[in-house]
N, C-alpha and C positions, 0 to 999 in steps of 0.2 A: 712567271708571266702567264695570264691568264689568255684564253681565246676570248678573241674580240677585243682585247685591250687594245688604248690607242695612246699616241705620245702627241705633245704639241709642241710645237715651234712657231714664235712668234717672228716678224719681221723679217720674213720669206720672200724671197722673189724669182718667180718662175722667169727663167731665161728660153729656153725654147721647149718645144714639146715634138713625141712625132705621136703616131696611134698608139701604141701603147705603152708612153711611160710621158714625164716632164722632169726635167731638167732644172734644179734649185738649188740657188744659193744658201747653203744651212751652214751658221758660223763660219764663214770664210771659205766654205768647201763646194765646189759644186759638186754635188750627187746626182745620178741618173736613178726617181724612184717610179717603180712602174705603178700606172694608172688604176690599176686593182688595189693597189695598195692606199690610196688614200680615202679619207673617211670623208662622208655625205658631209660632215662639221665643219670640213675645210672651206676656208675663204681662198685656199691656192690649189687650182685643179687646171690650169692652162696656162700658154704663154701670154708672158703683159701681167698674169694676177700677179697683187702682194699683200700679203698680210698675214695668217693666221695659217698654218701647215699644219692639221693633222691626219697622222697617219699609224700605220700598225706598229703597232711593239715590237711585233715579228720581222718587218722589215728596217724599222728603226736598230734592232741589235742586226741584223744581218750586215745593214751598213756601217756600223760601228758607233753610231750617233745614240746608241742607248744600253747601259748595266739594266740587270735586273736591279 
């Protein structure tokens, strides 16, 4: 895993948000991913958005949602 790599997730829907993190449905699972962690690329950075979720590698393997 490189710095700066990012992972995508299509078909995302942010459920709630607070300051700093949002709250997303990814494959069936809700995960809490904090707001630092997702990329400027994302079409899902608040509650209500759906669509396109990218975010770090880093925090993608930390939540278990990504292998190298």
């Amino acid at each position: 895993m490189e710095y700066g790599e990012v992972v995508t997730f299509e078909d995302v829907l942010c459920m709630a948000e607070t300051e700093d993190a949002i709250l997303v449905e990814i494959e069936g699972e809700d995960i809490w991913i904090p707001k630092s962690q997702v990329d400027d690329d994302s079409e899902v950075y608040g509650k209500g958005h759906d669509g396109r979720l990218v975010i770090t590698a880093w925090i993608a393997k930390r939540k278990g949602l990504y292998d190298e």
